[in-house]
C-alpha positions as CSV (number, residue, x, y, z in Angstrom):
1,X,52.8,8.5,-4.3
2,X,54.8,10.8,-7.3
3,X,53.4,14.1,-7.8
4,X,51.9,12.8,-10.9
5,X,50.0,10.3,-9.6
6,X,48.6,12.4,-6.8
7,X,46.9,14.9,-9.2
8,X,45.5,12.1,-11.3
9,X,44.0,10.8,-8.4
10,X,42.5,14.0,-7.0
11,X,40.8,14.6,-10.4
12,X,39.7,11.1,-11.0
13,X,38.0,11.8,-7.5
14,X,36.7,15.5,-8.4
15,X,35.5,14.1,-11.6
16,X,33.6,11.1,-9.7
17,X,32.2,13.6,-7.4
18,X,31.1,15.8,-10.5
19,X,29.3,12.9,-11.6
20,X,27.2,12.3,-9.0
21,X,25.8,15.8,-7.9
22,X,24.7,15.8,-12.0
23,X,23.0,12.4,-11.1
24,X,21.3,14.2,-7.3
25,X,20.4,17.2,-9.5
26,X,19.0,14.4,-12.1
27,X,17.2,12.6,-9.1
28,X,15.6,16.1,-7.5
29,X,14.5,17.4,-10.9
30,X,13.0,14.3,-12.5
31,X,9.7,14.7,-10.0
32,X,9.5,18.0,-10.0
33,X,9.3,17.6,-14.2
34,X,6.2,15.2,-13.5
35,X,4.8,17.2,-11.5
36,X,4.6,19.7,-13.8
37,X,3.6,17.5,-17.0
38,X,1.1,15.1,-16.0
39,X,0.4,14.8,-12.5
40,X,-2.7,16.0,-10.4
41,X,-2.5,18.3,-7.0
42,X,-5.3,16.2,-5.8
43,X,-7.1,13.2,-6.5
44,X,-9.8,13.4,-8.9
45,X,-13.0,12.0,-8.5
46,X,-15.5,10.8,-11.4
47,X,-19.2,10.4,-11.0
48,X,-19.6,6.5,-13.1
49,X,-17.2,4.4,-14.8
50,X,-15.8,5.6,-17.9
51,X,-15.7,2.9,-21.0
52,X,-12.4,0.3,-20.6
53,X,-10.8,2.6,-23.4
54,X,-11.4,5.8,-22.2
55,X,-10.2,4.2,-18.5
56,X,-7.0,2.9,-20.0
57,X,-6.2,6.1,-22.2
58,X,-7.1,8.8,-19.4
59,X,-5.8,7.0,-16.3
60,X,-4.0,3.7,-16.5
61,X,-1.9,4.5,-19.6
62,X,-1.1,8.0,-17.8
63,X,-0.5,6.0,-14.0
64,X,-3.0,8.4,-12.4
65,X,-5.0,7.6,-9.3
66,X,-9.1,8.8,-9.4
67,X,-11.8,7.8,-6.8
68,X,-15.0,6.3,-9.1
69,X,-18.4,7.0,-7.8
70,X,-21.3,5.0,-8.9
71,X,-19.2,1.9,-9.7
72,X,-20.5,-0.7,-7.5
73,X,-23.8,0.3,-6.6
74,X,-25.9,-2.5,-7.9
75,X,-23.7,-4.8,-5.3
76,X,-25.9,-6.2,-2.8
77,X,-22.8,-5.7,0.0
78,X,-23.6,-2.3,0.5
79,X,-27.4,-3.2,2.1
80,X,-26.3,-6.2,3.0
81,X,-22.5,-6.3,4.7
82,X,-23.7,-5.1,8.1
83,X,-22.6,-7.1,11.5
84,X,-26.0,-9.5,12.1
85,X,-25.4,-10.2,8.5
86,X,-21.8,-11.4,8.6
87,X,-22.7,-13.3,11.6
88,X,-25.3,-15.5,10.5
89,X,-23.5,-16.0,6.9
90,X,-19.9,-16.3,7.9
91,X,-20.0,-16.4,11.7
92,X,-18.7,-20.0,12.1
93,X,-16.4,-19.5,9.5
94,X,-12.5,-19.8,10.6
95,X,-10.0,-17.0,8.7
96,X,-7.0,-15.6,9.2
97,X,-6.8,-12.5,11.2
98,X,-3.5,-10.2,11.2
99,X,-3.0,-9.0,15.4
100,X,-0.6,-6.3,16.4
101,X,0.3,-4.5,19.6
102,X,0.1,-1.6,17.8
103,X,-1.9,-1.7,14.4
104,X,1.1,-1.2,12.6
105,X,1.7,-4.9,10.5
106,X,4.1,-5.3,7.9
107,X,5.8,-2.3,8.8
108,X,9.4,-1.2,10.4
109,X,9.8,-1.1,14.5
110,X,13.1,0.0,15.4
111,X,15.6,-2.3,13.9
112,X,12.8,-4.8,12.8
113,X,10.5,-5.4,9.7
114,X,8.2,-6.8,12.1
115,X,5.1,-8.5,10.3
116,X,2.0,-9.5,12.5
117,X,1.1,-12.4,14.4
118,X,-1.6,-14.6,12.2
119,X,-4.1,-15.8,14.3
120,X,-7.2,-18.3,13.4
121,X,-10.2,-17.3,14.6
122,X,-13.9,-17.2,13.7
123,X,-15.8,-14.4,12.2
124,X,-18.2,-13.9,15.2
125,X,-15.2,-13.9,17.1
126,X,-13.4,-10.9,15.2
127,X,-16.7,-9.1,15.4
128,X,-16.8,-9.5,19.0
129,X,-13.5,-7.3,19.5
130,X,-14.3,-4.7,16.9
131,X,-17.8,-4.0,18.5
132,X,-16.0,-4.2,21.9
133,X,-18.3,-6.9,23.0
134,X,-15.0,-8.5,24.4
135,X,-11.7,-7.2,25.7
136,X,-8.2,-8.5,23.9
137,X,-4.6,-6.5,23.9
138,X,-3.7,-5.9,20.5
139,X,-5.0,-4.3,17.7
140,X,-6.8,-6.8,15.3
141,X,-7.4,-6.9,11.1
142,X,-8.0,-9.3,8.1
143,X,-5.5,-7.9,5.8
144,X,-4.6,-11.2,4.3
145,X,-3.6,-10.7,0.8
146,X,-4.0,-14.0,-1.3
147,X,-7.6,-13.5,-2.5
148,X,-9.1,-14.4,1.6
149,X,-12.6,-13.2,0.1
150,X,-12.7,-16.2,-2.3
151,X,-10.3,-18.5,-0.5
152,X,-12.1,-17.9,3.3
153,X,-15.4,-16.3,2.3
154,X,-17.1,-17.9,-0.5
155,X,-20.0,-17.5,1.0
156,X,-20.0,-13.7,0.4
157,X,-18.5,-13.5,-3.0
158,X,-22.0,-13.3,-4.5
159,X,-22.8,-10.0,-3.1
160,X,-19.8,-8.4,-4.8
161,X,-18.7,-9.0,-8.7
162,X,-16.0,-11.1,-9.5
163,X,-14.3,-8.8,-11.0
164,X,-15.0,-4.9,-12.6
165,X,-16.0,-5.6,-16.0
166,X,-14.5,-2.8,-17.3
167,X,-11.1,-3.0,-15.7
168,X,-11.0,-6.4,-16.8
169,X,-11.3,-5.7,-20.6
170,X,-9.1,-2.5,-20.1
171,X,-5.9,-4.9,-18.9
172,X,-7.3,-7.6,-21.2
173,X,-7.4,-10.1,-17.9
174,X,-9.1,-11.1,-15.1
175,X,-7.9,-9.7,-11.4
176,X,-5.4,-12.2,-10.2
177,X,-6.4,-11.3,-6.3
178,X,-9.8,-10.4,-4.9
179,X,-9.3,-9.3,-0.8
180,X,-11.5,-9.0,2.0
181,X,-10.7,-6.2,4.4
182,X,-12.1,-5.6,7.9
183,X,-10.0,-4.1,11.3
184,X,-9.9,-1.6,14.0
185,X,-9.6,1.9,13.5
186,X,-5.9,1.7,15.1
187,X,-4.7,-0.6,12.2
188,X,-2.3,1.1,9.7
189,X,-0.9,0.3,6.2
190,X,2.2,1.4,6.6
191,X,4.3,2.9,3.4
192,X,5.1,1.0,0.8
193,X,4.4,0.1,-3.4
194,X,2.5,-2.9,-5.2
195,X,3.1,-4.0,-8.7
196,X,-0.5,-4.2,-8.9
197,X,-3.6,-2.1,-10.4
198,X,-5.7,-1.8,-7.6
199,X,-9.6,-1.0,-7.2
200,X,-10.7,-0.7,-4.6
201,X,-14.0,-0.4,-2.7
202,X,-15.0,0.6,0.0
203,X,-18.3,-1.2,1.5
204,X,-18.9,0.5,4.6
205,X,-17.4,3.6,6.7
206,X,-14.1,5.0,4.7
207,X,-10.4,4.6,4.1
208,X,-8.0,7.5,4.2
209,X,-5.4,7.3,1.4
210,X,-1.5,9.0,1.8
211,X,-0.2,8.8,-2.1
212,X,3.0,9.3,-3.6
213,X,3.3,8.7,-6.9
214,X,6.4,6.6,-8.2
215,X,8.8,9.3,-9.9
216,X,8.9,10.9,-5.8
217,X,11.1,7.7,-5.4
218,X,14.0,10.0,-4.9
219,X,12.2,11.4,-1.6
220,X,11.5,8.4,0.0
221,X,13.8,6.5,2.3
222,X,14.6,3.1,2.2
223,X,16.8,0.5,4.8
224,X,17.0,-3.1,4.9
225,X,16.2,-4.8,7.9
226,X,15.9,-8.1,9.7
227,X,12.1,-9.8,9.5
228,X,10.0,-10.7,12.4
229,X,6.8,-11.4,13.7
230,X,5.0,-10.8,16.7
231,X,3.7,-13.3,19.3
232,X,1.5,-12.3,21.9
233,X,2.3,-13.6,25.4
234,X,-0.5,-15.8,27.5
235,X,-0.1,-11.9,29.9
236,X,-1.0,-10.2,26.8
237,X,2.4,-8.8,25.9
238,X,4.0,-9.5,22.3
239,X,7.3,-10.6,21.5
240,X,9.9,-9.7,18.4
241,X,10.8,-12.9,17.2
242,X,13.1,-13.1,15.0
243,X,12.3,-15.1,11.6
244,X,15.6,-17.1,11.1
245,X,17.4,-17.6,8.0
246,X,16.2,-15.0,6.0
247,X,17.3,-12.1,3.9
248,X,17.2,-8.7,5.0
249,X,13.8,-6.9,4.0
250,X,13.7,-3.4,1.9
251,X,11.1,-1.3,3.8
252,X,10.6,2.1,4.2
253,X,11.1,3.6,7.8
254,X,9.7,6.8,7.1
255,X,5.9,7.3,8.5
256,X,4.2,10.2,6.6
257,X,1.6,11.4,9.4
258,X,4.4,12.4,11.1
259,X,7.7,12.2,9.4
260,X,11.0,12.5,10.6
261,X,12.7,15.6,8.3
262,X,16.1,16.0,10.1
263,X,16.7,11.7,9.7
264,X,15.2,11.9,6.1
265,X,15.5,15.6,5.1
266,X,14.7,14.6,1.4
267,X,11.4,13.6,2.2
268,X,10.6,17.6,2.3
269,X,10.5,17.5,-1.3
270,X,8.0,15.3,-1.6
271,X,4.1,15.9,-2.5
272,X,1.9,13.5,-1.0
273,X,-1.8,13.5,-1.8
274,X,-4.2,12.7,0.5
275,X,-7.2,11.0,-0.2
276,X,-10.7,10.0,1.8
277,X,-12.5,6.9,0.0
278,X,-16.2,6.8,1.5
279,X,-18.6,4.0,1.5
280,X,-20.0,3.4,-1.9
281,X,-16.9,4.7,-3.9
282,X,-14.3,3.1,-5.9
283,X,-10.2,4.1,-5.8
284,X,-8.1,2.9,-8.6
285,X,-4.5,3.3,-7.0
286,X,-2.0,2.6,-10.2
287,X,0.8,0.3,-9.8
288,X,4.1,1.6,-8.3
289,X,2.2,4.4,-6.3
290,X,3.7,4.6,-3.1
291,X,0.6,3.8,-0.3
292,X,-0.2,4.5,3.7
293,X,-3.7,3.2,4.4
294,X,-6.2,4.2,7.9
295,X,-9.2,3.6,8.1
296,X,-12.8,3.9,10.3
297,X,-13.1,1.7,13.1
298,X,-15.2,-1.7,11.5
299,X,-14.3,-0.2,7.7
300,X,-15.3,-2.9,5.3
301,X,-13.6,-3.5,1.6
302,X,-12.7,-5.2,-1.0
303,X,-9.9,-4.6,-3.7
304,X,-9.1,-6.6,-6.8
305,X,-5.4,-6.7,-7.9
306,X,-5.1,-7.0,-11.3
307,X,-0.7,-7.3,-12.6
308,X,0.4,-4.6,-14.3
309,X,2.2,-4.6,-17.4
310,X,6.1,-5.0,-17.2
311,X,6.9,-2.7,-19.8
312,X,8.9,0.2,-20.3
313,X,7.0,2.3,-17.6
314,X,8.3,-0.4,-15.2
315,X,11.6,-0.9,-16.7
316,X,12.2,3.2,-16.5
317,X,10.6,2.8,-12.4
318,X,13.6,0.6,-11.9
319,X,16.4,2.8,-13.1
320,X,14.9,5.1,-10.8
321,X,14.9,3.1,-7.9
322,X,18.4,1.4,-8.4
323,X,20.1,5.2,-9.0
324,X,17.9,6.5,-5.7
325,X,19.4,3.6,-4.0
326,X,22.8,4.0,-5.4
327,X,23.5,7.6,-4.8
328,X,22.1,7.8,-1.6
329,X,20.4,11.4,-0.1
330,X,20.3,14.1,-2.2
């Protein structure tokens, strides 16, 4: 390589370099700016619903998360959503229950995007293990996401709303999902975003919340791996299987109650909020919001996922997401 050529290439390289520290600096100020303009330190909590255009206007126009007291308190599930109850309404009924080795479904283990073993059981029977009337290896939930309340439980949808009257004019739709939760204190949502608005309620005990809003993108690590579910042996044990012929899965690895800083150093510069939903009060978690989800042992809920809007907001998330994936750490 002439003389000539060699410098061109060592300041096509420098520039090129240049580049993309301006683009890191970019990527490490641009949450540190929304911090500063529009974002909470904590979670803020109102005492009653506010009217759909105050709503829209104060929180889901701004993408802020706020727990809602008083919301729901005219729902007969809050009397009524108690274990004798559930039994003799929906104890024969057959749903879907999500059963890990660990609590940890949908969520990265080692080299795996492992996803939980779906198991059919009945309601009575599910109650059985989380009041430890029986013994079983695994850590059990109903965390299916298609709308299970009105797809498996009809027969309790009349002691909740169909949907938040408010919310609903807000978005000017109706919620396109409406879930039933229930599990074990071990079981954990591990990190990760929806493109949904989400209430949701909690019925009985509480839900502990770990937030991070969408501009901390930058901070937060993500790796593609291979999917799999578990499959518990007839000795108890669970397998890895592998789920063949599919594409790699984006997840993130990192797990915020105890998260590995010299693997993913740039996760120092995030702000988590941390957030404890009781029984009779209402979280609306804005789309995009990055989510880790425990709970009290026998915690009962229900959210309603209404889409969000695929605007600008979204179209601005994505730049941010494809240039944190592009660049690499900060």
């Amino acid at each position: 390589m002439s003389i000539l050529k060699l410098k061109s290439f060592n300041g096509n390289v420098m520039a090129e370099n240049k580049t993309l520290d301006a683009v890191k600096k970019c990527l490490r100020d641009f949450p540190l700016e929304a911090r500063e303009l529009y974002l909470n330190k904590t979670v803020p909590c109102l005492e009653q619903p506010l009217s759909p255009l105050e709503f829209y206007r104060e929180w889901i126009g701004p993408n802020k998360p706020c727990v809602i007291r008083n919301a729901f308190s005219h729902w007969p599930a809050l009397s009524k959503w108690n274990p004798s109850h559930l039994r003799e309404v929906v104890g024969s009924k057959v749903i879907s229950v999500a059963v890990t080795p660990n609590g940890y479904a949908d969520a990265v283990n080692r080299d795996r995007f492992v996803m939980p073993e779906e198991r059919l059981m009945t309601f009575s029977s599910l109650l059985d293990v989380v009041e430890g009337k029986v013994e079983s290896r695994g850590v059990f939930y109903v965390q299916k996401q298609c709308s299970n309340l009105t797809e498996e439980l009809p027969e309790l949808t009349g002691d909740v709303e169909a949907h938040i009257p408010w919310m609903s004019e807000a978005l000017g739709k109706l919620p396109d999902a409406v879930n039933f939760w229930l599990g074990e204190a071990s079981a954990v949502t591990s990190m990760h975003k929806d493109h949904y608005e989400n209430l949701y309620c909690v019925i009985t005990g509480e839900k502990h919340f770990i937030l991070l809003p969408p501009s901390d993108r930058p901070f937060i690590p993500y790796e593609h791996y291979q999917p799999a579910v578990y499959r518990q042996r007839e000795d108890g044990d669970f397998d890895v299987v592998d789920v063949a012929d599919s594409d790699k899965v984006p997840w993130i690895p990192l797990d915020p109650l105890k998260p590995d800083l010299e693997l993913y150093p740039d996760y120092r510069l995030a702000c988590p909020l941390h957030v404890t939903v009781k029984a009779g009060e209402m979280l609306y978690l804005p789309s995009l919001w990055f989510h880790h989800v425990r709970q009290s042992h026998g915690c009962i809920a229900v959210n309603f996922w209404y889409d969000m809007e695929y605007d600008i907001k979204y179209s601005y998330f994505q730049l941010v997401e494809s240039l944190a994936g592009a660049v690499g750490p900060l």
